[in-house]
C-alpha positions as a Markdown table, in Angstrom:
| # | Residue | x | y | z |
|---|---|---|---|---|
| 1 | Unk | -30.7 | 4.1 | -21.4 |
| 2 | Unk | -29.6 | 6.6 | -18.9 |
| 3 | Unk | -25.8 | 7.4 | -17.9 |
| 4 | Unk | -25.4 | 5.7 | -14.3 |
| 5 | Unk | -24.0 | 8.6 | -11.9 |
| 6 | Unk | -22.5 | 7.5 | -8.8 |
| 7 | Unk | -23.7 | 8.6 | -5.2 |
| 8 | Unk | -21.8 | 9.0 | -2.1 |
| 9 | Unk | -24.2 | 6.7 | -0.8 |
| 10 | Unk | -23.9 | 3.9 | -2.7 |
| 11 | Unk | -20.1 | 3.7 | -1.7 |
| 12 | Unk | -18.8 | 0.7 | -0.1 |
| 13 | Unk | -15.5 | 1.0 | 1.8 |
| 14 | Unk | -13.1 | -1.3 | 2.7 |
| 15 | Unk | -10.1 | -1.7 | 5.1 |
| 16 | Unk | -7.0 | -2.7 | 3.1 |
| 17 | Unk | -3.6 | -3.9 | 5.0 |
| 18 | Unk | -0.5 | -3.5 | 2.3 |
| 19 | Unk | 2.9 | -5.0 | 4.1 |
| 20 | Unk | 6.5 | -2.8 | 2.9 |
| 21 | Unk | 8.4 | -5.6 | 3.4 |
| 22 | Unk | 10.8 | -6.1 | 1.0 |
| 23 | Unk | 8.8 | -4.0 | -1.6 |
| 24 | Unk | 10.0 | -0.5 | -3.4 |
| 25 | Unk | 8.7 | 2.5 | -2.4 |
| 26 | Unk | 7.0 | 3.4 | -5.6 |
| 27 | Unk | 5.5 | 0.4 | -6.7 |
| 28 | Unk | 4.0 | 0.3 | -2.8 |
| 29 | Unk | 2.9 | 4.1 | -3.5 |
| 30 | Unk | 1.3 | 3.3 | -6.7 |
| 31 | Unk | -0.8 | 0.3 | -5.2 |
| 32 | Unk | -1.4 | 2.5 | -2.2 |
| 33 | Unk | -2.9 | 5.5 | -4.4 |
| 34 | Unk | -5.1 | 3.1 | -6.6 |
| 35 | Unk | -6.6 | 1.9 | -3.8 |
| 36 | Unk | -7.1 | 5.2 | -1.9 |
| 37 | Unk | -8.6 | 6.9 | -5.1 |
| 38 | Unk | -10.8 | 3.7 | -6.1 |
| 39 | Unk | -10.0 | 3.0 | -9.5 |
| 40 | Unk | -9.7 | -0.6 | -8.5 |
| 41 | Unk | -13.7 | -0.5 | -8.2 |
| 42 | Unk | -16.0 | -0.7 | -11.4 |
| 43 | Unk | -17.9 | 2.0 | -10.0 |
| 44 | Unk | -14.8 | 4.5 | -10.0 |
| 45 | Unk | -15.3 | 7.9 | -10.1 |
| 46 | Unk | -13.0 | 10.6 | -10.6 |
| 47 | Unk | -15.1 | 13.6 | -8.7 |
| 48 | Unk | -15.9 | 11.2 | -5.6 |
| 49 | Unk | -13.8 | 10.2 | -2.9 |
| 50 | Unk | -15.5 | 5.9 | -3.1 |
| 51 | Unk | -11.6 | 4.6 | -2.6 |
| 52 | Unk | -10.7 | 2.2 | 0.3 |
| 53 | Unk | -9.3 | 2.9 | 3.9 |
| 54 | Unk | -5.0 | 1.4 | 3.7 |
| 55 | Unk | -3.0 | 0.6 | 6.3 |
| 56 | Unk | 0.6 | 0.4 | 5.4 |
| 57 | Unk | 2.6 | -1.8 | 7.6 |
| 58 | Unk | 6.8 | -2.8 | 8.0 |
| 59 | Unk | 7.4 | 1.0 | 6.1 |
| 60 | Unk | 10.8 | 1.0 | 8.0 |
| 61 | Unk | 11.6 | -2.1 | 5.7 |
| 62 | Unk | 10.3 | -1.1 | 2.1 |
| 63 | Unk | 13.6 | -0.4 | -0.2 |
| 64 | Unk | 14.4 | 2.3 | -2.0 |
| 65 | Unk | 15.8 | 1.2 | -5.5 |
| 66 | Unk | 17.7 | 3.4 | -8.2 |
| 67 | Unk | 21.1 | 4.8 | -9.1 |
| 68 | Unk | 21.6 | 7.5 | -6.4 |
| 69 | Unk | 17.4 | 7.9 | -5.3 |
| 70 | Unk | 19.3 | 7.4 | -1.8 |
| 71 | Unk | 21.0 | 10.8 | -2.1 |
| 72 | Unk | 18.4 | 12.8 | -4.2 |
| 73 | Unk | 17.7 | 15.7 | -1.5 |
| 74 | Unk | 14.4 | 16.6 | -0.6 |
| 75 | Unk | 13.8 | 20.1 | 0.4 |
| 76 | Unk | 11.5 | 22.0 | 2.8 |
| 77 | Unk | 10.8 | 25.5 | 3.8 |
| 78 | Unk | 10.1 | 26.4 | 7.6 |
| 79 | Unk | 8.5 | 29.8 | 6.4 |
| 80 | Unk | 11.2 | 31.8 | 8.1 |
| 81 | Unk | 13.9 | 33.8 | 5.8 |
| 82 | Unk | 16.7 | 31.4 | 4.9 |
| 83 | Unk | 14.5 | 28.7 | 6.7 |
| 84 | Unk | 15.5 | 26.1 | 3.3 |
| 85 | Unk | 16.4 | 22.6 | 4.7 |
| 86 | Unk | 17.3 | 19.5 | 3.0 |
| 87 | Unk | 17.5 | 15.7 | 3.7 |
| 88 | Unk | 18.6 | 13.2 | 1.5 |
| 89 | Unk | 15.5 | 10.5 | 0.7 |
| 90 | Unk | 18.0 | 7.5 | 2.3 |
| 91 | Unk | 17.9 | 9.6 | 6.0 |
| 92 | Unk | 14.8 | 10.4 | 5.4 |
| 93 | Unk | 13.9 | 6.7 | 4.8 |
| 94 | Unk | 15.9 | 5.5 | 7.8 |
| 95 | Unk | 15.1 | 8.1 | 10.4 |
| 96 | Unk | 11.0 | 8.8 | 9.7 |
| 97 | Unk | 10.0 | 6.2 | 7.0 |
| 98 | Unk | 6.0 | 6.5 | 7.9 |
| 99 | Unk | 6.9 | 10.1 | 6.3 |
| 100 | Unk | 9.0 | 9.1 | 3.2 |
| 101 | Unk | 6.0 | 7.0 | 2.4 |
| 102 | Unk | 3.4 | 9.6 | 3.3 |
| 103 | Unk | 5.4 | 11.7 | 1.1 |
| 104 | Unk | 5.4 | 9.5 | -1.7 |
| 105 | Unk | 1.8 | 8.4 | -2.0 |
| 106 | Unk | 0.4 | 12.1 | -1.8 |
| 107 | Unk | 2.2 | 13.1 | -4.9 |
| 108 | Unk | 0.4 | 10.1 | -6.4 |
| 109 | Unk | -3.1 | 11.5 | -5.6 |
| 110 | Unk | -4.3 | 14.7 | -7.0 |
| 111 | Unk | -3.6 | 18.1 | -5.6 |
| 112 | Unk | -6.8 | 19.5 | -4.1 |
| 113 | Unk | -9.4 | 19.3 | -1.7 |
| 114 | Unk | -10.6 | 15.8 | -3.1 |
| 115 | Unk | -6.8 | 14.2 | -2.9 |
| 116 | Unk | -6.4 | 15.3 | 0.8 |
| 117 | Unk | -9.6 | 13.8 | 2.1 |
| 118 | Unk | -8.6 | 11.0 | 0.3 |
| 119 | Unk | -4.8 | 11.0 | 2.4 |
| 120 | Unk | -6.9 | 11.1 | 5.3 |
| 121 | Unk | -7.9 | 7.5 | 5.0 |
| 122 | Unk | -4.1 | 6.5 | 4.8 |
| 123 | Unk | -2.6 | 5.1 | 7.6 |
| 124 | Unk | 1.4 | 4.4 | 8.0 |
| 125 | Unk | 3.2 | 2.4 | 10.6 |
| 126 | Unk | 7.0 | 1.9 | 10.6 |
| 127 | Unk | 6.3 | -1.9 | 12.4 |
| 128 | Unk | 3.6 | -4.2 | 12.8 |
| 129 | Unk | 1.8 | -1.9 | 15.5 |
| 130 | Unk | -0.7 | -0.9 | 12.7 |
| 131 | Unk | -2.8 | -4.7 | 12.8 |
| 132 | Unk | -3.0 | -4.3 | 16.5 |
| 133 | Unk | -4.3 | -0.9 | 15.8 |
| 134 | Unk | -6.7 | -1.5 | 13.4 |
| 135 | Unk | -7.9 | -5.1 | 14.2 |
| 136 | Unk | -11.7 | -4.5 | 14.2 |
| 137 | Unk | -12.0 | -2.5 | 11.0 |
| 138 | Unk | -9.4 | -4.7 | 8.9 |
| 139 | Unk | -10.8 | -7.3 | 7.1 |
| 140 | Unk | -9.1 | -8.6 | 3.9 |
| 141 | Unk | -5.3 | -8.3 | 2.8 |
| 142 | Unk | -4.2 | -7.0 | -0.2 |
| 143 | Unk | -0.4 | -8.0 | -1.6 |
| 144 | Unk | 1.8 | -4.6 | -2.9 |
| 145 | Unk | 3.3 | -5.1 | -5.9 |
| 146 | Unk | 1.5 | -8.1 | -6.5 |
């Protein structure tokens, strides 16, 4: 019996709607990146993109639980000398939280060519806006965390 390779034809995707509310950032990244990579499919595989669209909804209420992850700074670089600027996940959280959880769920995918067209089918809305939005292409529901 032959080995059965995948083809980016065969792949079937699927609109998924996760709702932040109430949920921890990490748990909701994890679920998020699953479903983005595909290994939630029995026909995963790891050189093909054959993950799910997700549409992340209520991010300006997902928690952030922890000790002190509320003050753990988070540093970026504006390419200019002595351009090094900081922001505390918490602010980062309050003020821009589709970015917080952009943030999180791309250091959950891998780090190349494959794991950014995979972000691409990420989407991240701070309220509701996103099922408005999306309402043709969404079609079932999926429970983070759950």
């Amino acid at each position: 019996m032959k080995t059965y390779s995948l083809k980016p034809a065969d792949i079937k995707r699927d609109w998924v709607v996760l709702d932040a509310t109430g949920v921890p950032i990490g748990r909701l990244a994890a679920e998020a990146a699953k479903l983005l990579r595909g290994k939630n499919k029995p026909y995963f595989a790891p050189h093909l993109d054959c993950g799910d669209h997700v549409v992340i909804i209520n991010a300006a209420r997902a928690v952030m639980t922890g000790n002190n992850k509320a003050d753990e700074p988070i540093y970026h670089h504006t390419l200019y000398p002595g351009g090094i600027k900081q922001v505390e996940r918490g602010t980062l959280l309050e003020r821009r939280p589709e970015l917080a959880i952009h943030r999180v769920v791309k250091g959950m995918l891998p780090h190349n060519a494959l794991g950014a067209q995979q972000m691409r089918k990420l989407k991240v809305y701070a309220g509701e806006e996103g099922l408005a939005r999306h309402r043709g292409q969404l079609g079932e529901s999926a429970e983070a965390g759950a």
